[in-house]
ChimeraX commands (.cxc) that place a marker at each C-alpha (Angstrom):
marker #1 position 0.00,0.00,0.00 radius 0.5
marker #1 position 1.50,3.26,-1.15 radius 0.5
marker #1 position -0.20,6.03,1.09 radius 0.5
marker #1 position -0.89,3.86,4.57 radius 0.5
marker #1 position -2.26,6.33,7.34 radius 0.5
marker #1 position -2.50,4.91,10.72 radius 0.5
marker #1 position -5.61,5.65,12.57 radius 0.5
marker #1 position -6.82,4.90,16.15 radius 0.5
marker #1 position -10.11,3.02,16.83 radius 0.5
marker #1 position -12.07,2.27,19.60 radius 0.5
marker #1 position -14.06,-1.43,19.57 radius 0.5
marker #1 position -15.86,-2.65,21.78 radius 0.5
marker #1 position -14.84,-6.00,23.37 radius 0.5
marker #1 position -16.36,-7.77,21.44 radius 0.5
marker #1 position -15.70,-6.78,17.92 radius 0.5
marker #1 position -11.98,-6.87,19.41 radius 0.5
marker #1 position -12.47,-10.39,20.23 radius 0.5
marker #1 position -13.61,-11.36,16.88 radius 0.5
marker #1 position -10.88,-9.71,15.38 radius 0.5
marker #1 position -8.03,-10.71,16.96 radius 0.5
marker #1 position -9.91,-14.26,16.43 radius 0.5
marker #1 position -10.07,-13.97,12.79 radius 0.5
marker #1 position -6.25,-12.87,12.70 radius 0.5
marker #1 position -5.30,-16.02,14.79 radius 0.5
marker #1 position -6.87,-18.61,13.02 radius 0.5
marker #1 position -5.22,-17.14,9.98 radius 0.5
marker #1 position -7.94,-16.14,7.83 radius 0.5
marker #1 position -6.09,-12.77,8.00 radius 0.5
marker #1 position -2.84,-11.61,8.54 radius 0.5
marker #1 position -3.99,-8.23,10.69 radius 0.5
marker #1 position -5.79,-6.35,12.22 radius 0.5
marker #1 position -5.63,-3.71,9.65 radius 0.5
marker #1 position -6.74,-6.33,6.82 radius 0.5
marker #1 position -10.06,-6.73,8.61 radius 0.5
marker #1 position -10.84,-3.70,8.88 radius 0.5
marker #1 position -10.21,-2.94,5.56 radius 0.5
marker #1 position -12.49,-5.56,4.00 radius 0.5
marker #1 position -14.89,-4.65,6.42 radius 0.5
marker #1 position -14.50,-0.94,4.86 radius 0.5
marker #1 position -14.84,-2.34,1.28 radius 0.5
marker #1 position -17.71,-4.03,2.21 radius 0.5
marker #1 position -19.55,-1.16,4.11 radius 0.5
marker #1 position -18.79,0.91,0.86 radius 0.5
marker #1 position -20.51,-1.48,-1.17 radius 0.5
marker #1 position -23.45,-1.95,0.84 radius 0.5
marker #1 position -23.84,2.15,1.21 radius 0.5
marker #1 position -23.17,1.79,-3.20 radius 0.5
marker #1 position -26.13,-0.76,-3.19 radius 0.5
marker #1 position -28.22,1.19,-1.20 radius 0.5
marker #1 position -27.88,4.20,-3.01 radius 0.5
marker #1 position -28.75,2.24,-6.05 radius 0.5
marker #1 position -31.68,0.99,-4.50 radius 0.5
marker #1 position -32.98,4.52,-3.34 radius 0.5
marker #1 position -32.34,5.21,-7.24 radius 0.5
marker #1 position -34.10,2.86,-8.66 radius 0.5
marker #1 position -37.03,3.71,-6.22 radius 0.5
marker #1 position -37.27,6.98,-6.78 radius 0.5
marker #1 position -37.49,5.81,-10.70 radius 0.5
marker #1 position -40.52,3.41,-10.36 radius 0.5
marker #1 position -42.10,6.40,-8.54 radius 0.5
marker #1 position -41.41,8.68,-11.23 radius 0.5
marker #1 position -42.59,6.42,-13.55 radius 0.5
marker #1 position -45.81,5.90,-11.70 radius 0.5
marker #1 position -46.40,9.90,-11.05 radius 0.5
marker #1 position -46.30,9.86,-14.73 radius 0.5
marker #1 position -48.14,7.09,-15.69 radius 0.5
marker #1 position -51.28,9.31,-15.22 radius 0.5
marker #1 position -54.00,9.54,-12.57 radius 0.5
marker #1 position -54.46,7.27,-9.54 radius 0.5
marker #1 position -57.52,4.95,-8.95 radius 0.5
marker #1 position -58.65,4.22,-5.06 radius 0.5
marker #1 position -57.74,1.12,-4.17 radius 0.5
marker #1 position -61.75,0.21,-3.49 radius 0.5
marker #1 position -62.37,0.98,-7.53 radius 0.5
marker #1 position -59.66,-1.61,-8.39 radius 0.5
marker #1 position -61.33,-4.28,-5.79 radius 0.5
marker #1 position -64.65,-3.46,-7.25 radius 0.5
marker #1 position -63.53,-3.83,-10.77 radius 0.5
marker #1 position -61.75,-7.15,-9.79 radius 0.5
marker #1 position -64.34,-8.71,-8.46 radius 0.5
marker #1 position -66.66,-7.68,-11.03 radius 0.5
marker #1 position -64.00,-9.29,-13.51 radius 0.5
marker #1 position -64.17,-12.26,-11.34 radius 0.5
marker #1 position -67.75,-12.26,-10.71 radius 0.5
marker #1 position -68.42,-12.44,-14.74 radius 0.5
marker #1 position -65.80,-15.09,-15.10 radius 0.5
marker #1 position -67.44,-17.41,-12.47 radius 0.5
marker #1 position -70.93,-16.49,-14.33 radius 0.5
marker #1 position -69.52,-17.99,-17.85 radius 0.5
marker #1 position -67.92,-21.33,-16.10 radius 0.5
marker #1 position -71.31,-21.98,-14.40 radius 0.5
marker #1 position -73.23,-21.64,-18.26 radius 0.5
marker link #1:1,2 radius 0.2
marker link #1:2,3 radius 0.2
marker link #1:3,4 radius 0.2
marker link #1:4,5 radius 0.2
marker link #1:5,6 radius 0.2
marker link #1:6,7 radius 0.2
marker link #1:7,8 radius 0.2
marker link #1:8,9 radius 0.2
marker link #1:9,10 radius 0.2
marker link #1:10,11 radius 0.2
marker link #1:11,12 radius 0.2
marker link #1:12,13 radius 0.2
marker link #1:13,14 radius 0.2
marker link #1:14,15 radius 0.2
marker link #1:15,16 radius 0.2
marker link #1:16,17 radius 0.2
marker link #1:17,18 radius 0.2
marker link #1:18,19 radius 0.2
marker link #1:19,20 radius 0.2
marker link #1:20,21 radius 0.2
marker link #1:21,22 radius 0.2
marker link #1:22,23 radius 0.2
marker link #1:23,24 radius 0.2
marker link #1:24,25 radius 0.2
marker link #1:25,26 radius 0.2
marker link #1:26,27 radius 0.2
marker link #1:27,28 radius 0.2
marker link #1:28,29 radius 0.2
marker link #1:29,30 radius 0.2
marker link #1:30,31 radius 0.2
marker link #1:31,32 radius 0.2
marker link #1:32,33 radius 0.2
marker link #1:33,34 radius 0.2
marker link #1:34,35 radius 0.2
marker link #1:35,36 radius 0.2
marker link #1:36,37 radius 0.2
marker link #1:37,38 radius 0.2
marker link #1:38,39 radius 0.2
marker link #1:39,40 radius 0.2
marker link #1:40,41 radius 0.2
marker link #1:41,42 radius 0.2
marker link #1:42,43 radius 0.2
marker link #1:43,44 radius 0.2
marker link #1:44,45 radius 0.2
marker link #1:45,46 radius 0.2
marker link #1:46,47 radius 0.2
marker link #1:47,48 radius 0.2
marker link #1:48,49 radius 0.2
marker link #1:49,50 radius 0.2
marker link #1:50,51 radius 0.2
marker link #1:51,52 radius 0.2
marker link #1:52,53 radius 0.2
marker link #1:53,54 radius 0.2
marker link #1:54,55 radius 0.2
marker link #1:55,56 radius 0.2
marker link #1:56,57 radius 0.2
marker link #1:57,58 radius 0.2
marker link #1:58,59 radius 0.2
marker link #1:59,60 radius 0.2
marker link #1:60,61 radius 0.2
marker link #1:61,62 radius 0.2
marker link #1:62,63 radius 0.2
marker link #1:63,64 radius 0.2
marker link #1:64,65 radius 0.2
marker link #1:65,66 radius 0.2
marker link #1:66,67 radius 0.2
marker link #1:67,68 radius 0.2
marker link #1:68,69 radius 0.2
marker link #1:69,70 radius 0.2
marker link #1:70,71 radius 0.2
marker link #1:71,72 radius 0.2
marker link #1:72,73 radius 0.2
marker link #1:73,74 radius 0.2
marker link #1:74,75 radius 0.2
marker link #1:75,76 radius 0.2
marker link #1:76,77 radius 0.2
marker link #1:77,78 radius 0.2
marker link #1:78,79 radius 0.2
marker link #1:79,80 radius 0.2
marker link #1:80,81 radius 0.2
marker link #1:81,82 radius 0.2
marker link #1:82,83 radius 0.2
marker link #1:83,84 radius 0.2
marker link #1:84,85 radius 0.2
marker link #1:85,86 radius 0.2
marker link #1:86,87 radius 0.2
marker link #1:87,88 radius 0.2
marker link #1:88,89 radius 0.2
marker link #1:89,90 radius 0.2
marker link #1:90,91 radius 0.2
marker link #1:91,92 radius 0.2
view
């Protein structure tokens, strides 16, 4: 790593625990390795939920312009008027 800045941080016990256990059983070298893939992966997670919060506000959009809203109690009545005539012409 070319520009390395060391930092302080305080853990609580037991994040230090699990640390320090991950470095012993040698699934990595540091301390300083787990925290940076646990960085990477608290960037990605903040990426994906920015992407998410995107993509909402896009169906949204795309609803707002998809032209005027309908109660929910019109769509239920036209559904089960739908139904209602469907059940009508399996019974003939």
């Amino acid at each position: 790593m070319s520009n390395v800045e060391k930092i302080s941080v305080a853990l609580p016990s037991e994040m230090v625990v699990t640390l320090r256990a991950a470095v012993e059983s040698g699934e990595y070298s540091s301390a300083s390795e787990v925290i940076r893939e646990a960085l990477r992966g608290w960037k990605l997670r903040r990426k994906v939920e920015e992407m998410e919060v995107e993509e909402l506000r896009r169906l949204w959009n795309e609803g707002i312009e998809s032209g005027p809203s309908i109660t929910a109690d019109t769509v239920f009545a036209r559904l089960k008027g739908k139904y209602a005539a469907m059940q009508k012409q399996d019974d003939a």
